[in-house]
MIMARGU-171698 format. One line per field, with one value per residue (C-alpha): residue number from 1; residue in one letter; x, y, z. Coordinates in pm, 1 decimal, padded with zeros to 6 digits, always signed. Layout:
<atoms>
num	NUM_...
residu	a_...
x	X_...
y	Y_...
z	Z_...
</atoms>
This chain:
<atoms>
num	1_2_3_4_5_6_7_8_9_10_11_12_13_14_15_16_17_18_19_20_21_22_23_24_25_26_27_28_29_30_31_32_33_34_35_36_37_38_39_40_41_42_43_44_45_46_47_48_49_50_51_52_53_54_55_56_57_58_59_60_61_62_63_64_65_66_67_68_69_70_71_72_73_74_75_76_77_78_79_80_81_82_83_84_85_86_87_88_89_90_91_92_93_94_95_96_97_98_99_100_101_102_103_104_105_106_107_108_109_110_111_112_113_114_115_116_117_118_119_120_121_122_123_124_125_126_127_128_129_130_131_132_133_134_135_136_137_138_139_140_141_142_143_144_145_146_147_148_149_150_151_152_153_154_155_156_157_158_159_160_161_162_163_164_165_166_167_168_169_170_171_172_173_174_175_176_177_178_179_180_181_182_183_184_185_186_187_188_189_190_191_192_193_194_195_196_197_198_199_200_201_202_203_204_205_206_207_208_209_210_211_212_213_214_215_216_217_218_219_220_221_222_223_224_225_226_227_228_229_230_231_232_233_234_235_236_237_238_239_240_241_242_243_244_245_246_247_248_249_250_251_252_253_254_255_256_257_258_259_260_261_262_263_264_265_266_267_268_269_270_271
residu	x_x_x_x_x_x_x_x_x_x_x_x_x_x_x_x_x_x_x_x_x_x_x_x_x_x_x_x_x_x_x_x_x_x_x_x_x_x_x_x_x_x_x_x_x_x_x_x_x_x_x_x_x_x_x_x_x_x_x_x_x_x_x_x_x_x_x_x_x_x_x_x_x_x_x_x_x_x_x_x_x_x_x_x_x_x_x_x_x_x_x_x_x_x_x_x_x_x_x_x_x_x_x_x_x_x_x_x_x_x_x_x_x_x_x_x_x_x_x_x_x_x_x_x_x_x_x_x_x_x_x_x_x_x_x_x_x_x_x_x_x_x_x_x_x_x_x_x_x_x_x_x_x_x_x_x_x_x_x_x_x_x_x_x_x_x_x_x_x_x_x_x_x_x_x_x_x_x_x_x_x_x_x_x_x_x_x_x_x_x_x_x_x_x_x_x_x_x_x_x_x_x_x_x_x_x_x_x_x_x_x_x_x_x_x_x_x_x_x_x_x_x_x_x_x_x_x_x_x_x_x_x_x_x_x_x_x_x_x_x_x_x_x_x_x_x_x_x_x_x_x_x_x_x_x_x_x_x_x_x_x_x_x_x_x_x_x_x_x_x_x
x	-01650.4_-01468.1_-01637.2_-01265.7_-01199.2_-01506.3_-01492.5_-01153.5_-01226.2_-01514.6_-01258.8_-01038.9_-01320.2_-01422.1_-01018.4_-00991.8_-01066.0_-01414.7_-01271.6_-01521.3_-01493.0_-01174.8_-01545.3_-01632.8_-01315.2_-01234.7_-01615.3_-01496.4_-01224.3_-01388.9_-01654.5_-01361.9_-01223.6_-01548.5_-01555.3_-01234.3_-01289.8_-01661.8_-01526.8_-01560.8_-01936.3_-02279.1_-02275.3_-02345.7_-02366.6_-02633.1_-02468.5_-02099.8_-02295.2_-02458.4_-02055.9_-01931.1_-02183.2_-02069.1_-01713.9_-01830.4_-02026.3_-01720.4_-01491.4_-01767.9_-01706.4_-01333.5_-01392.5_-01615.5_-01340.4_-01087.4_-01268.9_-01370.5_-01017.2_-00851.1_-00676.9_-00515.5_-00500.8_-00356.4_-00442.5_-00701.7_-00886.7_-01104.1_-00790.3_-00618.5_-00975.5_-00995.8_-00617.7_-00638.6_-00928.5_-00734.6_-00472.9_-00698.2_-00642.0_-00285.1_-00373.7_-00556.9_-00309.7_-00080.7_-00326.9_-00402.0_+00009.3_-00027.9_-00308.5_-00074.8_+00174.0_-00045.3_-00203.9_+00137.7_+00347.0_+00145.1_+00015.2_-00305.4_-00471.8_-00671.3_-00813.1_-00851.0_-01176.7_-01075.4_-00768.2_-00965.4_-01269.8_-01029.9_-00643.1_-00550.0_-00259.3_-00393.0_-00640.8_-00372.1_-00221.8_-00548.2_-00580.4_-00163.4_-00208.1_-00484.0_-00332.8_+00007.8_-00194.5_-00315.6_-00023.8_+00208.3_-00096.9_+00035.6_-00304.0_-00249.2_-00417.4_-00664.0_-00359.0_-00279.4_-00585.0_-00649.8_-00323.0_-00411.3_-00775.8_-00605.8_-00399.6_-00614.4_-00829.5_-00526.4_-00283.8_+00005.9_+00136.7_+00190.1_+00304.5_+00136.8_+00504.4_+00652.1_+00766.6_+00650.5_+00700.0_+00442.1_+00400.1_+00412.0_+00343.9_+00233.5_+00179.0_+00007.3_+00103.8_+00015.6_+00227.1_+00415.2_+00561.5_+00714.6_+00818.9_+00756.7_+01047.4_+01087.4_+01180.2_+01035.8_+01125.8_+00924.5_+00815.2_+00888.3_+00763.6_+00707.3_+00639.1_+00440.7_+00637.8_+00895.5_+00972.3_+01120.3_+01261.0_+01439.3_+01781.1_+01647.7_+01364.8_+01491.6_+01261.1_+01515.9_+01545.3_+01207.9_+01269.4_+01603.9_+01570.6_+01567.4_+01398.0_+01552.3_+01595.1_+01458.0_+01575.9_+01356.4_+01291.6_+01336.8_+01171.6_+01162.9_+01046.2_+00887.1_+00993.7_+01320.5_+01410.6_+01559.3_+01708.1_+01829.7_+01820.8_+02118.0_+02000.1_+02013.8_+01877.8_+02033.4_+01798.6_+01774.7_+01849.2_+01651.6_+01630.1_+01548.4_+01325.7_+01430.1_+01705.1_+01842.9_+02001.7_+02138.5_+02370.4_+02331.1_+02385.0_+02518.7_+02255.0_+02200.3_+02290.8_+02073.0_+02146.4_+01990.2_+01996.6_+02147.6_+02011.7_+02047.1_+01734.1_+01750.7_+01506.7_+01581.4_+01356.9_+01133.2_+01270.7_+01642.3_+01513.1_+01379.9_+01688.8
y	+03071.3_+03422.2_+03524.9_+03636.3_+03286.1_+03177.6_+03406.3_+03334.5_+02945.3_+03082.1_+03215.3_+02934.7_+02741.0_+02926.0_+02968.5_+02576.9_+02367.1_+02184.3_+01842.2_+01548.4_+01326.0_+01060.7_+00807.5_+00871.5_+00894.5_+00578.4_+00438.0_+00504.1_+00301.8_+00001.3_-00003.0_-00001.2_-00295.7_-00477.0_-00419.8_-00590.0_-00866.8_-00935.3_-01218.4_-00907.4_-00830.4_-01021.6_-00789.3_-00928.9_-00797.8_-00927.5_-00864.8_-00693.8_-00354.4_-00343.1_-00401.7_-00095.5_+00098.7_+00080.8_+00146.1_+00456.3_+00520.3_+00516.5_+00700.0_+00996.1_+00997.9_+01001.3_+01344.7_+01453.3_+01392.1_+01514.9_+01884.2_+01888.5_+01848.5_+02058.2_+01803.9_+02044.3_+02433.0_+02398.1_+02032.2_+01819.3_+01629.5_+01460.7_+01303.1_+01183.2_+01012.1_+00851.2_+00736.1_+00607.2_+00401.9_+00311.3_+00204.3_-00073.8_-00386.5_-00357.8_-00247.7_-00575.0_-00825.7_-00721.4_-00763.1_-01139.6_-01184.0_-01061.3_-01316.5_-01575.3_-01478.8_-01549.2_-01883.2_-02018.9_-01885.9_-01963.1_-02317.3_-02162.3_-02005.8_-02255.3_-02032.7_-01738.2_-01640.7_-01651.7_-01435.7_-01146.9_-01175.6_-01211.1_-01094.4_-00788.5_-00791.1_-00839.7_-00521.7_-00296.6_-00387.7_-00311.7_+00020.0_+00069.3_-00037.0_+00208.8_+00496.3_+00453.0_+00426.1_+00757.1_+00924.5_+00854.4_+01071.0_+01379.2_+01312.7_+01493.1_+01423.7_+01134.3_+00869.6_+00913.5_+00929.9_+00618.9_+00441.8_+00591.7_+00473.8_+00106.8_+00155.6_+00237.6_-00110.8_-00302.5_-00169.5_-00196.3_+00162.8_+00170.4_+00534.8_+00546.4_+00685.8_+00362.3_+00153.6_-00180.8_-00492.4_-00790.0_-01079.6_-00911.6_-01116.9_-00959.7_-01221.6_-01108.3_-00770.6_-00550.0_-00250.8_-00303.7_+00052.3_+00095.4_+00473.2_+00699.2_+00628.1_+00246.8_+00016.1_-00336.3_-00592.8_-00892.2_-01182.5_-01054.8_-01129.7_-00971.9_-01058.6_-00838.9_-00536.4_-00518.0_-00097.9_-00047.0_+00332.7_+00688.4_+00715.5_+01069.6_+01297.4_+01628.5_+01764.5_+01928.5_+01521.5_+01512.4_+01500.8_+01278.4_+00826.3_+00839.3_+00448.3_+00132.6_-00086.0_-00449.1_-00680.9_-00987.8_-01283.2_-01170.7_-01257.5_-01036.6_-01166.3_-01001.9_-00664.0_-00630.1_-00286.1_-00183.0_+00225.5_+00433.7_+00528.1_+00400.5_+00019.9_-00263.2_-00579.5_-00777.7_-01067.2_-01362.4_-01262.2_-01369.0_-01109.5_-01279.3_-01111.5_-00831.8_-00764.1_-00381.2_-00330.2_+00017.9_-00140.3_-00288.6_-00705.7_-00882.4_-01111.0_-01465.2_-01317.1_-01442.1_-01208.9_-01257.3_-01154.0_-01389.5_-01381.1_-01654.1_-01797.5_-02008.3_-02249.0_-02392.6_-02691.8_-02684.5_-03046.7_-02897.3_-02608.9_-02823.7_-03051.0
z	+02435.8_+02289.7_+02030.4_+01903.1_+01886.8_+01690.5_+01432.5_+01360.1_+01324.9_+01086.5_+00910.3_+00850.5_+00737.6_+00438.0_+00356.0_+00331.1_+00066.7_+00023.3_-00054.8_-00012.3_+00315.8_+00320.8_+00320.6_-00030.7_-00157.8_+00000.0_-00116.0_-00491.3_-00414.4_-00275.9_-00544.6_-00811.7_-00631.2_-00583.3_-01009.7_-01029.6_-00758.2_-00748.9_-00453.8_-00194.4_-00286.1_-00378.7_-00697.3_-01009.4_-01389.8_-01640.7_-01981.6_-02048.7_-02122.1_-01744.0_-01609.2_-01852.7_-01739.2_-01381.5_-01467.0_-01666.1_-01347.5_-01118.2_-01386.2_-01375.0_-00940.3_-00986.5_-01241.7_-00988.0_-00723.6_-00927.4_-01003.4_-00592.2_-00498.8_-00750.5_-00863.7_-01091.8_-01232.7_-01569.4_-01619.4_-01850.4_-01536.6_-01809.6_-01946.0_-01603.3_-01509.0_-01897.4_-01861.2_-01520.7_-01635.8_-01943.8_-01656.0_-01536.8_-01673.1_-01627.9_-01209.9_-01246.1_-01442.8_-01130.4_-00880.1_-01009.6_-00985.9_-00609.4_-00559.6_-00706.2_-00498.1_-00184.7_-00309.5_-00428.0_-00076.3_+00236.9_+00341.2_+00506.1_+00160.4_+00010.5_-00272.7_-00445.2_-00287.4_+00039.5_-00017.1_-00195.3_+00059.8_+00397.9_+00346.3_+00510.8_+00301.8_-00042.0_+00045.7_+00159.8_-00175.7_-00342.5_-00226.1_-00275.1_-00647.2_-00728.2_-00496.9_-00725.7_-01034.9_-00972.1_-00856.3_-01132.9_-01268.6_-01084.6_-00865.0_-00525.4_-00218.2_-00334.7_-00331.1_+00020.3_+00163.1_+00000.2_+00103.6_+00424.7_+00490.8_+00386.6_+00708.6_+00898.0_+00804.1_+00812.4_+00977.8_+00668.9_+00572.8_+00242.7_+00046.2_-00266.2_-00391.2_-00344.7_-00615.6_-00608.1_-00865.0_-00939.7_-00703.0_-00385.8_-00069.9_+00279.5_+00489.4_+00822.3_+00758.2_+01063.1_+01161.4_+00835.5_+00716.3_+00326.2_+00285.7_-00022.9_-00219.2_-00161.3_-00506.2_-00393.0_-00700.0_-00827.1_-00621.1_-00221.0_+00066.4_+00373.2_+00728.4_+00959.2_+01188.3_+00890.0_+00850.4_+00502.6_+00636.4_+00576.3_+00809.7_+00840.6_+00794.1_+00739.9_+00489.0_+00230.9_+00186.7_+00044.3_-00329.9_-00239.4_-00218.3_+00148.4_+00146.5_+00062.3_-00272.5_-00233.3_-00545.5_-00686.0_-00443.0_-00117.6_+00190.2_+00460.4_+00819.4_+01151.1_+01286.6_+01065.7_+01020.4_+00651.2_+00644.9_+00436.4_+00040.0_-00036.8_+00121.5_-00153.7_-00040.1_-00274.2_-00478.0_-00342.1_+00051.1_+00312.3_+00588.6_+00919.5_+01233.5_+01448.5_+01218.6_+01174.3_+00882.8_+00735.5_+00468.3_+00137.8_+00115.3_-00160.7_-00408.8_-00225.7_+00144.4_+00459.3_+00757.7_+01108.4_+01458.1_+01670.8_+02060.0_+02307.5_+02492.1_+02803.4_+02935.1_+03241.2_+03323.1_+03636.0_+03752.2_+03722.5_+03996.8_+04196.6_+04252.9
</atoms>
């Protein structure tokens, strides 16, 4: 190998930044969950001191974190790790809603346990929660490689920029995509394959709403396809599979793709 070549990847390597591997980062992460939902782990606390001192624990990692990835020049990174603590209970009052959502929407959850310890969906929306949490902070880079480990478990791409209300419902949930500047009201729910999308990705349209607007109580099923900033699915609607929509709908609307399917009966060949 040229020795032109190696030096220059030298180089490059002490230009970059030293930021932590995507494994710890996503580690703090899981521990925080495990905190929140001690369903996912066989951890438990003896007294309410022995549970503050692991939160003080993790809040110490996410400073650490925070300094390694330069979070910030000109900020207090002392203060974003105290208020994102702070943050908590409210990250967890939603999560519970989420849970509820689950329990209350689909006929095969038959508790709370099972839907912490085993839904793809309600972890992707773990991970979402805390990645948002963190980036209404002005946190860079730690929210998306959160978001982004979560997809790679589960195979739901969430942006951490997204805007998303309480009760949310992802039922299945693989190869589900909701952009960066999504608004996702209360109480949806979403099928697996749905693609909540940008009609284009020039990037002067990057501080622009290039992703849609989902109002309250809508249900969303397999592979539809929502574009477009200036998409309002209005509350209410029911948004049926394979669907492409690049227009807004009114409140109350149902909209599906009609296809024809023939079955032609083995006996009917035969004669």
């Amino acid at each position: 190998m040229e020795k032109t070549f190696l030096t220059q990847l030298y180089n490059y390597q002490q230009e970059i930044e030293q930021v932590p591997p995507n494994t710890e980062i996503a580690g703090w992460a899981n521990s925080l969950i495990c905190l929140l939902f001690p369903e996912k782990s066989e951890c438990r606390y003896g007294s309410v001191a022995e549970l503050e001192q692991s939160f003080l624990q993790l809040k110490e990692q996410l400073t650490s974190l925070l300094y390694a990835t330069k979070a910030c020049s000109c900020c207090n990174i002392e203060e974003i790790s105290r208020d994102f603590f702070e943050s908590l209970p409210e990250i967890h009052r939603l999560l519970q809603t989420d849970v509820d959502a689950i329990l209350q929407g689909d006929p095969a959850a038959h508790s709370h346990f099972e839907i912490v310890r085993a839904y793809p969906g309600f972890l992707a929306i773990c991970y979402y929660r805390i990645a948002h949490a963190l980036l209404r902070l002005n946190v860079p880079l730690l929210p998306r490689i959160l978001t982004e480990h979560a997809h790679s478990l589960t195979g739901i791409d969430i942006h951490p920029g997204a805007a998303i209300g309480e009760h949310f419902f992802i039922d299945h949930g693989t190869g589900i995509v909701i952009g960066e500047t999504t608004h996702i009201g209360n109480h949806v729910k979403l099928y697996q394959g749905v693609t909540l999308g940008a009609l284009s990705v020039e990037k002067n349209m990057a501080r622009l709403k290039r992703h849609p607007t989902v109002e309250d109580h809508v249900v969303i099923y397999s592979n539809a396809t929502i574009l477009g900033g200036e998409t309002v699915i209005g509350r209410n609607s029911i948004i049926g599979g394979n669907v492409w929509l690049t227009k807004s709908v009114p409140a109350g609307t149902k909209v599906y793709h009609k296809s024809e399917i023939h079955v032609i009966e083995s006996e009917m060949l035969e004669s």
